[in-house]
N, C-alpha and C positions, 0 to 999 in steps of 0.2 A: 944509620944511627938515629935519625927522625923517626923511623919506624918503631925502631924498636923502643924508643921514649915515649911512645905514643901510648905503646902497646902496653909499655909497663904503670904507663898513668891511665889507663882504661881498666884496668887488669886492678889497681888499687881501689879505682873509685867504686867497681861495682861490689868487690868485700866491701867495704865502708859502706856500701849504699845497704847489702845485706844487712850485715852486722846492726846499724842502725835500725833499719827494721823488725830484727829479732827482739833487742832493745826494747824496739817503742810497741810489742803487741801486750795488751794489758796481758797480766799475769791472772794464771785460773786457778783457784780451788775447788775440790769436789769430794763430800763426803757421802759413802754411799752404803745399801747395804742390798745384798744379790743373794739368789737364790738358785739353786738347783737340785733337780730329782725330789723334791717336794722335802729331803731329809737332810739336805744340809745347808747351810745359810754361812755369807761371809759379813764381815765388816773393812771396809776399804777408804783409802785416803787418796787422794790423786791431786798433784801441784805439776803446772809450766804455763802453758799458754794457750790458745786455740788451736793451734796445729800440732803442737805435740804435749802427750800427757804421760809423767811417769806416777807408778801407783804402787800399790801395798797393797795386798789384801791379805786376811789372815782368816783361815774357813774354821768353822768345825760344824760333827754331822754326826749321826748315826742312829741307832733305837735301843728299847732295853726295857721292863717292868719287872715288877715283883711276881708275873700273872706265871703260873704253869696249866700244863696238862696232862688228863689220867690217861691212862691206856689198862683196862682190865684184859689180862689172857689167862688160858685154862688149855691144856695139853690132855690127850686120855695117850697111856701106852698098853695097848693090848699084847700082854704077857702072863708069863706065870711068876712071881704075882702080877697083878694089873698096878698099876701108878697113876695118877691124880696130880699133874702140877699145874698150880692156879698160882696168880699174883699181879700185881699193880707195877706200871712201870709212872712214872711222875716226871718229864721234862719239863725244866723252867725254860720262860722265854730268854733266848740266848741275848747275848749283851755284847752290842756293837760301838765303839768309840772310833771317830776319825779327826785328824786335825790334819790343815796344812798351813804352809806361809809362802807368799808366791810375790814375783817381783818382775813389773812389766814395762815397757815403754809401747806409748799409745802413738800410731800417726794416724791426724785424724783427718780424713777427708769430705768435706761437705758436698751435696750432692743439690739442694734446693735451703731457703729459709728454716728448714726443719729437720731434712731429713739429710744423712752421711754415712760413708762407714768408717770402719779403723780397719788395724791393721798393727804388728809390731810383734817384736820378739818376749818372750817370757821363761821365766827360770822359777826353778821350788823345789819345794822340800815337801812329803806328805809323810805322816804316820795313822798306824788303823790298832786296835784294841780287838781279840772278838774272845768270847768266853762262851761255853754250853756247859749246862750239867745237868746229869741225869738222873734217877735214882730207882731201883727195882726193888720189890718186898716179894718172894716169893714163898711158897710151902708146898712140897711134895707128900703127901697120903697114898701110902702102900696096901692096899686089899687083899689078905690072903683068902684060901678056899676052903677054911674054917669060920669065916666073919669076922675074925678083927683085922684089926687095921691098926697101922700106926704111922704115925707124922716124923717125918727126918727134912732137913736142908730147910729149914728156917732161916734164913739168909736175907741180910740189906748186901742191895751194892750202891757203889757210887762211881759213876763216869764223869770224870770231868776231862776239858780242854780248853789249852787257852794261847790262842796266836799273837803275837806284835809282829809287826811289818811298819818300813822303816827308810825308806831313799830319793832320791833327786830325782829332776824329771826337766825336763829342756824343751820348749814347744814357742808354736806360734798363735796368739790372741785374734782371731777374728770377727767382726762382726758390722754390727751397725746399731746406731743411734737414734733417738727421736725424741725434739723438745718438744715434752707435754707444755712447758710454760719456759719463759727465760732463765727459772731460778731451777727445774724439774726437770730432769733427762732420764730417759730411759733406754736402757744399753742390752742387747742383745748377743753372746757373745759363744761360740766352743774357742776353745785351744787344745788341738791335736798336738802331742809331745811324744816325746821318745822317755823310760822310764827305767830306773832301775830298782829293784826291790829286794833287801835283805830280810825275810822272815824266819823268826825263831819260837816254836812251837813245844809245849808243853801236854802230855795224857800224865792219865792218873785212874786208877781203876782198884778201887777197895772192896773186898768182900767179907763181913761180918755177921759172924755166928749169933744171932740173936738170942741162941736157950742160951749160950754162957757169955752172948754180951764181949766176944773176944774177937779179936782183927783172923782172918782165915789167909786173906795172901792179901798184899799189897805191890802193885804193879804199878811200875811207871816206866816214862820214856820222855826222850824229848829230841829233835832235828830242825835241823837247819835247810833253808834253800835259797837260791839267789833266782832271782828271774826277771828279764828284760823284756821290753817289745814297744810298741806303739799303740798310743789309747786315745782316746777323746775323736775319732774321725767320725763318728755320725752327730746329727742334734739329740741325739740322747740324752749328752751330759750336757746340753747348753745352762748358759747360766744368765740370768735376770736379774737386772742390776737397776736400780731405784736411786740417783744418785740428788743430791741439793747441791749447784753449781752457782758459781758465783765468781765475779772479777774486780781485781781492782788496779 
C-alpha cells in the first residue's frame, strides 16, 4: 500500500514539475518572411515557446508579362498549281499564379548557442492559375502556269488555354536554424508531403475569315483530372526563412 502511495505521489509530482516548466518557459514570437525557387515568397507568423513553435504561413508565387514572341513561317507546295503559305505566329508570355496556406507545428531541437534543427508535422491547402495564348495570321498565294496568281485563306487564329488546380497536401517540415543575432533567425527548411490535386482545364481555338471579318469555326473543350503522389523530397523546393524573434 506504501508503494503504491509512493508511487502515485511521485507520479503527481513530476506532472506538476513538468507542467510548471512548460508554464514558466518565456513565450516566443516570430514574424517572418521565406523564400523559394527564387519565384515564390511566404509571409509567416509563428507563437509558443522555445521548444516548440506553431505557425502559419500563407505563400504566393508565379510569373507572367505583357511581353510576346514572333515566330515568321513560309511553306512552298510543289504542285499543279504551286501554293505559297507564309505567316506570323505571336505567343504571349504564358501567366502563372500560385497560392498556398499551410499550418505547421515546430519541435525544436538545439544543437550548440546558435545552431538546432526542427522537425514537426504540417498540413495545407495549394492552388496554381496557368493561361497561354497564341495567335497565327496566315496567307496562302496560288501560282498558276499562266502567271497569275491569287491569295485565299486569309485567316487570324486564336489558341487559348487555361488550367486551375486546387487540393490538400499532408507532410513533414524539416530542417535547421541559425541565430544570425538573438532578435534574427534564419530557418532552412523542405517538407516532403503526400498531395492531392483537382485540375479543371479549359481550350479554345477561333479561326476567322479576315476578307469578310467573320468567325470560320469555333472550338472548344474543357477536362478534368485528379492526381496524387509525393513532392518536396529533394532541396529543390527548400525554403529560406528570415524570421524577427523575440520573447516575453
Amino acid at each position: 500500500m506504501k508503494t503504491k502511495t509512493i508511487t502515485a505521489i511521485a507520479c503527481i509530482a513530476t506532472l506538476a514539475a513538468l507542467t510548471t516548466q512548460a508554464q514558466t518557459l518565456p513565450k516566443v514570437k516570430e514574424f517572418g518572411v521565406g523564400f523559394s525557387n527564387f519565384d515564390n515568397f511566404s509571409l509567416q507568423y509563428r507563437w509558443g515557446n522555445e521548444h516548440r513553435l506553431y505557425r502559419i504561413v500563407g505563400s504566393i508565387g508565379g510569373y507572367g508579362s505583357t511581353g510576346s514572341s514572333s515566330n515568321d513561317y513560309s511553306s512552298y507546295y510543289n504542285a499543279s498549281p504551286n501554293s505559297v503559305s507564309t505567316g506570323t505566329t505571336k505567343t504571349d508570355v504564358p501567366v502563372s499564379i500560385s497560392a498556398g496556406l499551410r499550418f505547421s507545428i515546430l519541435n525544436l531541437k538545439p544543437l550548440d548557442d546558435h545552431f538546432g534543427f526542427f522537425y514537426g508535422p504540417s498540413i495545407g491547402v495549394s492552388y496554381s492559375y496557368i493561361k497561354t495564348k497564341a495567335i497565327s495570321n496566315g496567307i496562302t498565294t496560288t501560282y498558276f502556269s499562266n502567271g497569275n496568281y491569287s491569295t485565299t485563306d486569309i485567316t487570324n487564329q486564336t489558341q487559348t488555354a487555361q488550367t486551375q488546380s486546387i487540393g490538400p497536401n499532408v507532410g513533414l517540415s524539416l530542417g535547421g536554424y541559425y541565430k544570425v543575432t538573438p532578435n534574427f533567425w534564419l530557418y532552412a527548411e523542405i517538407t516532403p508531403n503526400i498531395y492531392y490535386t483537382f485540375s479543371n482545364g479549359k481550350n479554345a481555338n477561333d479561326n476567322t475569315d479576315l476578307t469578310t471579318n467573320s468567325t470560320m469555326t469555333h472550338n472548344g473543350s474543357s477536362n478534368h483530372s485528379h492526381q496524387a503522389g509525393i513532392s518536396s523530397l529533394s532541396n529543390s523546393g527548400a525554403m529560406i526563412t528570415l524570421v524577427y524573434h523575440f520573447s516575453k
